[in-house]
N, CA, C and O atoms as CSV, one atom per row, in Angstrom:
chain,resi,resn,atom,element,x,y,z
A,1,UNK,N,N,176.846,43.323,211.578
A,1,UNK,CA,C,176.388,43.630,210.227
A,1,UNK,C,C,177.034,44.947,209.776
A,1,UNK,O,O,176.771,45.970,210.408
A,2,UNK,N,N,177.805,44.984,208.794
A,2,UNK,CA,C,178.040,46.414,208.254
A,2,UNK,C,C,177.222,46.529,206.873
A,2,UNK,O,O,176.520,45.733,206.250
A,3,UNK,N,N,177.688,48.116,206.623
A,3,UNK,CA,C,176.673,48.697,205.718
A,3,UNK,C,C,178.173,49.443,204.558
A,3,UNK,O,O,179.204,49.924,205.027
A,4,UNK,N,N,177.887,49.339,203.208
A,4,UNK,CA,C,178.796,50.261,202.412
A,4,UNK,C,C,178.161,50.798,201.872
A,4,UNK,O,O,177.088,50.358,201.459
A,5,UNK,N,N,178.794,52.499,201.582
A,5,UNK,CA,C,178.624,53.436,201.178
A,5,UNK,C,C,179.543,53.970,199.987
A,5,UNK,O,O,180.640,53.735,200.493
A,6,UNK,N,N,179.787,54.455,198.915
A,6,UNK,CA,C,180.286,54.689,197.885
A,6,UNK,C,C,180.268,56.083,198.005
A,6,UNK,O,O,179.110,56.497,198.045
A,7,UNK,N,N,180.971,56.813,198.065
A,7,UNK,CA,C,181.007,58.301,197.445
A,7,UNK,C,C,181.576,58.555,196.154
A,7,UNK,O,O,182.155,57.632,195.582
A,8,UNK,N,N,181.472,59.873,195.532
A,8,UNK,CA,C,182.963,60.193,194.814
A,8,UNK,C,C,183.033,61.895,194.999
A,8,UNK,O,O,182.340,62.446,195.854
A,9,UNK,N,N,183.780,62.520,194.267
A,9,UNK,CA,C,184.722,63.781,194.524
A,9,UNK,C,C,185.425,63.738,193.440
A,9,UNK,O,O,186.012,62.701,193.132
A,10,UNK,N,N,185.486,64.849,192.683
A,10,UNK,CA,C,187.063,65.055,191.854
A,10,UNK,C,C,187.953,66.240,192.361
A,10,UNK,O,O,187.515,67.156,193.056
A,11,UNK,N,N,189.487,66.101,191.861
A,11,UNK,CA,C,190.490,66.700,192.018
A,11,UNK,C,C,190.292,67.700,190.955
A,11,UNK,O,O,189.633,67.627,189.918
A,12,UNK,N,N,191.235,68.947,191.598
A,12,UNK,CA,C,191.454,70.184,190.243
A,12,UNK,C,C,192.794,68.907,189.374
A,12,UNK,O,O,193.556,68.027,189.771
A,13,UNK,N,N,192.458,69.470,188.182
A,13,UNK,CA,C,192.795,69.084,187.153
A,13,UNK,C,C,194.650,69.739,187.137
A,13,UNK,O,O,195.182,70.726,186.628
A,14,UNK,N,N,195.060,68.801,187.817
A,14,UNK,CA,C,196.454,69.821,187.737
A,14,UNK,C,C,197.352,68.410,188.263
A,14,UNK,O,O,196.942,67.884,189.298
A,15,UNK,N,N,198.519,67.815,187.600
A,15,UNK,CA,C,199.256,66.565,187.662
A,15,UNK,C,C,199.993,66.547,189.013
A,15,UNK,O,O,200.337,65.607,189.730
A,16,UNK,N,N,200.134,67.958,189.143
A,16,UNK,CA,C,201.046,68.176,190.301
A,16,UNK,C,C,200.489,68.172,191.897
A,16,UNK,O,O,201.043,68.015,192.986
A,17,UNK,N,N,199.248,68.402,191.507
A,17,UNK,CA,C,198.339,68.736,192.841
A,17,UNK,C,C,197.981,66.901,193.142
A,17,UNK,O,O,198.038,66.195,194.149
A,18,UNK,N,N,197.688,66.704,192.008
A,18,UNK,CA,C,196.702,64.868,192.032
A,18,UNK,C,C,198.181,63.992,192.634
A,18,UNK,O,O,198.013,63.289,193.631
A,19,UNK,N,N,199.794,64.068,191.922
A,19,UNK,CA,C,200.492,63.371,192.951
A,19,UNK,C,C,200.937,63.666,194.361
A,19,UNK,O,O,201.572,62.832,195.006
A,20,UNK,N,N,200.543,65.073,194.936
A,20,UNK,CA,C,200.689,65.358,196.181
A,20,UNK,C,C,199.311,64.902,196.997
A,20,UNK,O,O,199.433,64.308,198.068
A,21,UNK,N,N,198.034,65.193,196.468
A,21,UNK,CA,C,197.157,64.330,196.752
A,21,UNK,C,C,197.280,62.751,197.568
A,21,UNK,O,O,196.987,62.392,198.708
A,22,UNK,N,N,197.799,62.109,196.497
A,22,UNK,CA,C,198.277,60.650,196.205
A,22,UNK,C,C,199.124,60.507,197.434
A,22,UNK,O,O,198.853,59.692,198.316
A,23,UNK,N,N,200.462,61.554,197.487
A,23,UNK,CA,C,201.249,61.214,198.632
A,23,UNK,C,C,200.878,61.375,199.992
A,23,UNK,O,O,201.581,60.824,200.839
A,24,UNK,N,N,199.631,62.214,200.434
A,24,UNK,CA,C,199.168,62.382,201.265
A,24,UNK,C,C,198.283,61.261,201.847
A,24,UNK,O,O,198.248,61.273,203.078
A,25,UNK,N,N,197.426,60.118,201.133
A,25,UNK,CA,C,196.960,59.200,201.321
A,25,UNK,C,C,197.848,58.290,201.623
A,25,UNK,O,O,197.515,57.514,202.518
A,26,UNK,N,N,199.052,58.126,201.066
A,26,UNK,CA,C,199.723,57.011,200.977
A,26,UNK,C,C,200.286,57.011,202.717
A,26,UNK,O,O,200.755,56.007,203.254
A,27,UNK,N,N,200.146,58.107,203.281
A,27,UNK,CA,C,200.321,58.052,204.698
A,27,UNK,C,C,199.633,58.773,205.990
A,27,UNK,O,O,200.183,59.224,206.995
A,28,UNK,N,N,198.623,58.746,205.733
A,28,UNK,CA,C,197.220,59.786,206.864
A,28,UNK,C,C,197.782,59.783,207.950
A,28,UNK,O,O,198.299,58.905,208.642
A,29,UNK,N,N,197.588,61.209,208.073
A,29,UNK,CA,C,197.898,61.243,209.833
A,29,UNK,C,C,197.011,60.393,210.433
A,29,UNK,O,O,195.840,60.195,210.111
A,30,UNK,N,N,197.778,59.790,211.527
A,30,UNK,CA,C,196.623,58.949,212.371
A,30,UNK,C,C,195.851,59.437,212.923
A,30,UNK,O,O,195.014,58.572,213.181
A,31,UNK,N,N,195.562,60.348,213.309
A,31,UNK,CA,C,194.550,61.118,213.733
A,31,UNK,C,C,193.280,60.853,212.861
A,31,UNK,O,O,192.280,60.341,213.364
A,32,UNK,N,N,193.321,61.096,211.967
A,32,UNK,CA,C,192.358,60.867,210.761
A,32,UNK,C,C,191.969,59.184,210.650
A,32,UNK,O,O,190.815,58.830,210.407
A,33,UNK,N,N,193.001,58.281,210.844
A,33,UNK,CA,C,193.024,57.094,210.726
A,33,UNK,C,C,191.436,56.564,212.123
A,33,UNK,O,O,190.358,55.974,212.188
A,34,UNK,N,N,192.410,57.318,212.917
A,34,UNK,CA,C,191.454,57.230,214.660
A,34,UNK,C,C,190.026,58.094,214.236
A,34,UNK,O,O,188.937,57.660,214.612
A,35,UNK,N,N,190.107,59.125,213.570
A,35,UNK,CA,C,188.526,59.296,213.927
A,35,UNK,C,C,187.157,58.488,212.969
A,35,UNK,O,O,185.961,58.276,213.170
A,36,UNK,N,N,188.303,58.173,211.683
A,36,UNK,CA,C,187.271,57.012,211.036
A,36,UNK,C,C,186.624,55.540,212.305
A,36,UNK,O,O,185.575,55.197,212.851
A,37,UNK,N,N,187.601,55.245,212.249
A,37,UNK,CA,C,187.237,54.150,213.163
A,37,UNK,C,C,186.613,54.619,214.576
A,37,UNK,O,O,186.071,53.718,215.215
A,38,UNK,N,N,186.617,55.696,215.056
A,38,UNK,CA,C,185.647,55.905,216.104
A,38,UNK,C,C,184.277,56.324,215.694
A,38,UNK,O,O,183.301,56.378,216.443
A,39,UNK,N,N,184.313,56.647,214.284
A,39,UNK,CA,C,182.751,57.077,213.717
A,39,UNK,C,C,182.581,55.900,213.483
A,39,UNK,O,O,181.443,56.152,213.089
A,40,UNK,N,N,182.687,54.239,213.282
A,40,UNK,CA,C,182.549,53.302,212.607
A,40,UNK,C,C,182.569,52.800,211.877
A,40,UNK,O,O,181.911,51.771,211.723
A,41,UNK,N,N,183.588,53.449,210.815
A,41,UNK,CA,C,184.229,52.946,209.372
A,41,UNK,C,C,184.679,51.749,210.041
A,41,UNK,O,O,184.884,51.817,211.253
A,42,UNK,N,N,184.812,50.962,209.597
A,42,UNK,CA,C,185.876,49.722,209.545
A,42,UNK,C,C,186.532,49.401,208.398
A,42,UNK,O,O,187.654,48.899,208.463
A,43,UNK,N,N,185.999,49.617,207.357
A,43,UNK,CA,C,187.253,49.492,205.994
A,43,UNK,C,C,187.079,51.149,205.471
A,43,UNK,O,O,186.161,51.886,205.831
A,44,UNK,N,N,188.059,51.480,204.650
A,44,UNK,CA,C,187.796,52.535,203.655
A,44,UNK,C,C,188.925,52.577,202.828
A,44,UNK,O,O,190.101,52.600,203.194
A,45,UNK,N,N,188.319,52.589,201.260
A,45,UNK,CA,C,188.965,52.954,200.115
A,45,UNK,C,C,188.783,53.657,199.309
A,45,UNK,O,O,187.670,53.841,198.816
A,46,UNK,N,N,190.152,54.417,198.854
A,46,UNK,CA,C,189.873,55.515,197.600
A,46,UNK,C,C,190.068,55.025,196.302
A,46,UNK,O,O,191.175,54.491,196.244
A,47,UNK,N,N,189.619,54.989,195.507
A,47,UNK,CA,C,190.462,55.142,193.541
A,47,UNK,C,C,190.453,56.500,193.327
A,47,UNK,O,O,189.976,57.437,193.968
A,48,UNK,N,N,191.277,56.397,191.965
A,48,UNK,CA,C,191.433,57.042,191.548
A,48,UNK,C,C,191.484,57.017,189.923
A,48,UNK,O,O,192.052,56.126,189.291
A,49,UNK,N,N,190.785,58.163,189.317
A,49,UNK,CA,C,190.477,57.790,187.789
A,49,UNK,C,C,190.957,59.043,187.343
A,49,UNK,O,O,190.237,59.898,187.860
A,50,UNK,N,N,191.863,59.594,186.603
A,50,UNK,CA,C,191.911,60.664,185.657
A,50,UNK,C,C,191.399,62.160,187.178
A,50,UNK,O,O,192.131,62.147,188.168
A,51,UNK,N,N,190.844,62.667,187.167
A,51,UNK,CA,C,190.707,63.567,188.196
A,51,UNK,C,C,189.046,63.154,189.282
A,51,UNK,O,O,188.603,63.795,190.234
A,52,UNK,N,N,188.585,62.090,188.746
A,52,UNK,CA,C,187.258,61.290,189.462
A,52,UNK,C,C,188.204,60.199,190.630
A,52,UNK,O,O,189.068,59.386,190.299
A,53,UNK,N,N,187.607,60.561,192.352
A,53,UNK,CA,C,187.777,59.543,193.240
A,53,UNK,C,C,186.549,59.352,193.467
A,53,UNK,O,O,185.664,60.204,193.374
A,54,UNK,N,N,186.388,57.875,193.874
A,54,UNK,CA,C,185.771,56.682,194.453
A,54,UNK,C,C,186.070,56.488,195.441
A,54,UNK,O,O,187.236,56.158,195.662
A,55,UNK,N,N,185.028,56.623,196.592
A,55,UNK,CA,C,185.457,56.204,197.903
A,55,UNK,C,C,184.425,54.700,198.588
A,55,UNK,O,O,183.218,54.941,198.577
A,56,UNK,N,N,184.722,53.602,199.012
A,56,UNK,CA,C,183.767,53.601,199.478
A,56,UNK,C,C,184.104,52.949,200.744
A,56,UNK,O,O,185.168,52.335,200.813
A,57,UNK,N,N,183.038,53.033,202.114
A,57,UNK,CA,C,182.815,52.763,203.200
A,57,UNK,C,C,182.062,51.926,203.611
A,57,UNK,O,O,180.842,51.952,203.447
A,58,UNK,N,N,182.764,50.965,204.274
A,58,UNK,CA,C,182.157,49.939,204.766
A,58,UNK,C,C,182.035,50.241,206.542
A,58,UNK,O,O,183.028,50.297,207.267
A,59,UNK,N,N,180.576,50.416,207.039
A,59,UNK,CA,C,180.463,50.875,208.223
A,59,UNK,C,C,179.952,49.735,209.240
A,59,UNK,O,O,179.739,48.593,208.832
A,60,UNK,N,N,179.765,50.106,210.591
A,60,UNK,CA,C,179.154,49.010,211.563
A,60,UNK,C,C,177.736,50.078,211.507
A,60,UNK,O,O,177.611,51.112,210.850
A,61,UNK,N,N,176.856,49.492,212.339
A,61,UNK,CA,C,175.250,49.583,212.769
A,61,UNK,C,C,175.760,50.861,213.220
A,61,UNK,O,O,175.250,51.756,212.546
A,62,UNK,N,N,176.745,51.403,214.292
A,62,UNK,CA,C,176.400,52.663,214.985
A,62,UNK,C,C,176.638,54.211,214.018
A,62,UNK,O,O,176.186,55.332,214.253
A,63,UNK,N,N,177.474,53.762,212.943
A,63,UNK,CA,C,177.240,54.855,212.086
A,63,UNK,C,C,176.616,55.987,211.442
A,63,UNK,O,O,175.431,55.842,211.143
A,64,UNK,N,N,177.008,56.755,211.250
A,64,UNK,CA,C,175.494,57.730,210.402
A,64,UNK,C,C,176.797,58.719,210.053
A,64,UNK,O,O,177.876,58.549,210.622
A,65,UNK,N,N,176.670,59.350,209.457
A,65,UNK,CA,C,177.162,60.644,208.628
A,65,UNK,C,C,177.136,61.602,209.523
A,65,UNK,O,O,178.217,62.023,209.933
A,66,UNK,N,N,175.813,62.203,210.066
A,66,UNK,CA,C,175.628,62.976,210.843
A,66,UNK,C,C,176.345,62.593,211.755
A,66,UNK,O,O,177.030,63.601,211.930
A,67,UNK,N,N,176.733,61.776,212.557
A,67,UNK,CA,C,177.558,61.695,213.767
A,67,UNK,C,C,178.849,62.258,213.410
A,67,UNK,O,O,179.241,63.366,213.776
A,68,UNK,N,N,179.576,61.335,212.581
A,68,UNK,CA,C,180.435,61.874,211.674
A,68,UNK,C,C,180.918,63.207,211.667
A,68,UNK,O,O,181.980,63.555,212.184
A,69,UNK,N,N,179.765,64.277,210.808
A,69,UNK,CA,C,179.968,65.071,210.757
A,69,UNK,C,C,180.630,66.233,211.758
A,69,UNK,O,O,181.483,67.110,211.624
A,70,UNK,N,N,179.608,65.669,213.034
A,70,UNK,CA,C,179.502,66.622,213.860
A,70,UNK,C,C,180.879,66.338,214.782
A,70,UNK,O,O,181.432,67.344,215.226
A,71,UNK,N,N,181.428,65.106,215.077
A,71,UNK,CA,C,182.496,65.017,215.606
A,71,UNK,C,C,183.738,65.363,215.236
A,71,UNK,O,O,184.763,65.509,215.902
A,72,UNK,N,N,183.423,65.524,213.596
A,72,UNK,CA,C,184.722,65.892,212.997
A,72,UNK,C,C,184.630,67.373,213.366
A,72,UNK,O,O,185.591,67.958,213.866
A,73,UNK,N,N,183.314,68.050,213.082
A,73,UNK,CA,C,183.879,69.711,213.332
A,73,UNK,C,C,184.349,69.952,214.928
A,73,UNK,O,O,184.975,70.933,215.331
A,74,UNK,N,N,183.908,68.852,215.707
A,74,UNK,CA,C,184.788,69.221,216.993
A,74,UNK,C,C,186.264,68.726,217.071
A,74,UNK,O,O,186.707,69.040,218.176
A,75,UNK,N,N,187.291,68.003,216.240
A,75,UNK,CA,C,188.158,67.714,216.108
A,75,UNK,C,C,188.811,68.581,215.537
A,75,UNK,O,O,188.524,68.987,214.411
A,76,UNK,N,N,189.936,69.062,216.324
A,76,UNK,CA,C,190.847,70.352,215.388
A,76,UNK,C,C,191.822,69.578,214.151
A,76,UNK,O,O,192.155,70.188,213.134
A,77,UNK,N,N,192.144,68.395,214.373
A,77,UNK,CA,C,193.260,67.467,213.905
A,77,UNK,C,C,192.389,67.228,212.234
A,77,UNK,O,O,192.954,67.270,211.141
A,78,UNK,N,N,191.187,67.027,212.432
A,78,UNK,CA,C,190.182,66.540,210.951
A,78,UNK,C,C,189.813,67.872,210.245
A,78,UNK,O,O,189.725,68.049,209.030
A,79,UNK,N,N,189.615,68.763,211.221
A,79,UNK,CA,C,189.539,70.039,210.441
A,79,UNK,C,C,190.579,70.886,209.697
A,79,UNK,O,O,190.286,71.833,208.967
A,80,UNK,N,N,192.082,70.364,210.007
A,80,UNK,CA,C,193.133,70.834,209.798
A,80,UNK,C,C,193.184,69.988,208.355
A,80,UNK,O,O,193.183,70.582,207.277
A,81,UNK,N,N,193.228,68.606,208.459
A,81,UNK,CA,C,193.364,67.527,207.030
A,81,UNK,C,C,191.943,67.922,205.555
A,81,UNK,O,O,192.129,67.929,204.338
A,82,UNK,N,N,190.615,68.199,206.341
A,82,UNK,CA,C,190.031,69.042,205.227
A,82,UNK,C,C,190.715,69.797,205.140
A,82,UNK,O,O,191.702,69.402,204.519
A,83,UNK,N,N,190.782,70.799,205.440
A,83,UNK,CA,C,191.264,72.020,204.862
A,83,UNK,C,C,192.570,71.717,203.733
A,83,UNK,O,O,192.628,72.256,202.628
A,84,UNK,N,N,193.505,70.821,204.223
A,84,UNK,CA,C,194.588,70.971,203.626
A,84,UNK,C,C,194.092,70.163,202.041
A,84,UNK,O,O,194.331,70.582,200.908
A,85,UNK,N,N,193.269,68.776,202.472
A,85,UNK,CA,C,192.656,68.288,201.416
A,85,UNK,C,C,191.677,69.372,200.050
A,85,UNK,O,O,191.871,69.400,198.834
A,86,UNK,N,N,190.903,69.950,200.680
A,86,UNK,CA,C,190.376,71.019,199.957
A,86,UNK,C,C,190.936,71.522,198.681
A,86,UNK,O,O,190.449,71.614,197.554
A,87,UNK,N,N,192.571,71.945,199.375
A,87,UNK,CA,C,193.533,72.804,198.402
A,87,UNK,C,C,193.678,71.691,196.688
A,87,UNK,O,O,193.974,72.212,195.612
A,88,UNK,N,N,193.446,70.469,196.821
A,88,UNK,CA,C,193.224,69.018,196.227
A,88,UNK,C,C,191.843,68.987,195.346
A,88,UNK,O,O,191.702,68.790,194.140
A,89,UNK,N,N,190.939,69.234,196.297
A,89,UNK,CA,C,189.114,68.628,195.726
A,89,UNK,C,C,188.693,70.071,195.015
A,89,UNK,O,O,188.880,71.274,195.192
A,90,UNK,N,N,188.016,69.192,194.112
A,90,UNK,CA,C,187.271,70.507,194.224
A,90,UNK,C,C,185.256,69.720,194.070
A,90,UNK,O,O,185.009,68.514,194.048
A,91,UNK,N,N,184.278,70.758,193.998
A,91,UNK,CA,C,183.302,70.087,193.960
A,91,UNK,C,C,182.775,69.349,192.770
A,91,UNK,O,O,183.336,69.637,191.712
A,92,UNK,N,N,182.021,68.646,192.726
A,92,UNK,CA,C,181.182,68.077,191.738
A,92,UNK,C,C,179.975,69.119,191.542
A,92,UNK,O,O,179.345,69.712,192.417
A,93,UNK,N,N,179.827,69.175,190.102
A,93,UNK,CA,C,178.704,70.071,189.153
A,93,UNK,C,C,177.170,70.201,190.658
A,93,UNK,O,O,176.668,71.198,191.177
A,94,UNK,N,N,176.917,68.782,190.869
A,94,UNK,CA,C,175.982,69.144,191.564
A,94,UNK,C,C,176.350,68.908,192.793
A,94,UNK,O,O,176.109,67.743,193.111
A,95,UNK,N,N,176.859,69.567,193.658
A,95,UNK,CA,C,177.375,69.278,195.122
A,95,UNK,C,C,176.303,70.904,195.088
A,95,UNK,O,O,176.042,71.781,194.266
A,96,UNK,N,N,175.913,70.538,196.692
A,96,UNK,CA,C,175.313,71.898,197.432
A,96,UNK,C,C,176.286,72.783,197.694
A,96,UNK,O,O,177.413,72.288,197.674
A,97,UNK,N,N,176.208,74.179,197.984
A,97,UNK,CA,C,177.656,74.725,198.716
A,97,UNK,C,C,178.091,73.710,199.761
A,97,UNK,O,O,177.481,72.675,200.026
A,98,UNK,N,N,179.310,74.163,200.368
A,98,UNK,CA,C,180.235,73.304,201.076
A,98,UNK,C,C,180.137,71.805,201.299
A,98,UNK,O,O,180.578,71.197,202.275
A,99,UNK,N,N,179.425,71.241,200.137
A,99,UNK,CA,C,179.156,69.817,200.025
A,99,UNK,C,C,180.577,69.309,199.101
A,99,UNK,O,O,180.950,69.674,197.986
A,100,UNK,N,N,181.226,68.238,200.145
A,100,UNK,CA,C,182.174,67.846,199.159
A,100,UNK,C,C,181.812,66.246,198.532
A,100,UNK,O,O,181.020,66.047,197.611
A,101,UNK,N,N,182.559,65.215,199.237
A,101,UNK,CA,C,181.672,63.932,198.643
A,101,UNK,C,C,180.808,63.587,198.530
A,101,UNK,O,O,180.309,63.357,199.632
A,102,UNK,N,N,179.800,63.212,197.261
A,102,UNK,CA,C,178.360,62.797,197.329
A,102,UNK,C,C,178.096,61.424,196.963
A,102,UNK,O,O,178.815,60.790,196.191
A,103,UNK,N,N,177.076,60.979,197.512
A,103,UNK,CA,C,176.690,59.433,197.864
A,103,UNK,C,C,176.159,59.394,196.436
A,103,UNK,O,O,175.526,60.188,195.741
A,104,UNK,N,N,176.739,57.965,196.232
A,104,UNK,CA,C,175.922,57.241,194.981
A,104,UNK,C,C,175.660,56.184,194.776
A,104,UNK,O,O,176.359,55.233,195.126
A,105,UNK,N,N,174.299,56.078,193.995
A,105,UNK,CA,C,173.112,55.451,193.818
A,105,UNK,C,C,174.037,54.387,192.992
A,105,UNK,O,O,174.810,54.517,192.044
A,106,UNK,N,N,173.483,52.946,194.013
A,106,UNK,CA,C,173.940,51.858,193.369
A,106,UNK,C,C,172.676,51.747,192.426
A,106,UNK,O,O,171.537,52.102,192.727
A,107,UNK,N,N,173.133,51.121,191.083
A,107,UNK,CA,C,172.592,50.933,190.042
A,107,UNK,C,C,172.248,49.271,189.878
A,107,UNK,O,O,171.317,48.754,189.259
A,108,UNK,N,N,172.937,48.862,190.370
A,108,UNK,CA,C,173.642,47.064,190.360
A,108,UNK,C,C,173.753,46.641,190.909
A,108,UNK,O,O,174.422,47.311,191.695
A,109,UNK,N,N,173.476,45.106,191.567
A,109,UNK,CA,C,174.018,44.324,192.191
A,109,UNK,C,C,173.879,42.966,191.657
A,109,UNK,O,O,172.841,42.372,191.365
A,110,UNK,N,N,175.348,42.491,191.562
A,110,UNK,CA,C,175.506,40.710,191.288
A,110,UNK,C,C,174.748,40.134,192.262
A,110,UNK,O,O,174.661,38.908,192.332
């Protein structure tokens, strides 16, 4: 059984930053590739709208965020790709401090 999750995030408003962005997805270090799938992503996709991304995650049962979290800050390789990502995001109006993607409330379902 998996579970999806939707985030979003926007980019600073700058053409030049959003296609280096862009080129950076278009080829993830695998490292990054490997620690999704060891937290239990099994799919993941971004959009992209004007400076608004859409992410969403499709997970297995052993998942949680918190796991997530905590494995990434022990990974030097994921902490290196935030950071560089960062220079890219910036927060949403209501993000907590150092809160970057926030979960959202499905409204709908067919």
């Amino acid at each position: 059984m998996s579970r999806r999750y939707c985030l979003t995030l926007d980019l600073k408003d700058d053409p030049s930053l959003i296609a280096q962005y862009k080129r950076h997805h278009e080829h993830i270090w695998p490292e990054i590739a490997s620690s999704l799938r060891e937290s239990g992503v099994r799919d993941a996709e971004i959009y992209l709208l004007g400076t608004r991304l859409f992410m969403i995650l499709e997970v297995d049962d052993q998942f949680s965020f918190e796991a997530k979290m905590k494995a990434d800050l022990a990974n030097e390789k994921v902490r290196q790709w935030e950071a560089l990502m960062w220079k890219f995001q910036k927060p949403l109006p209501q993000a907590k401090p150092g809160e970057k993607w926030l979960l959202m409330e499905r409204i709908f379902k067919l």
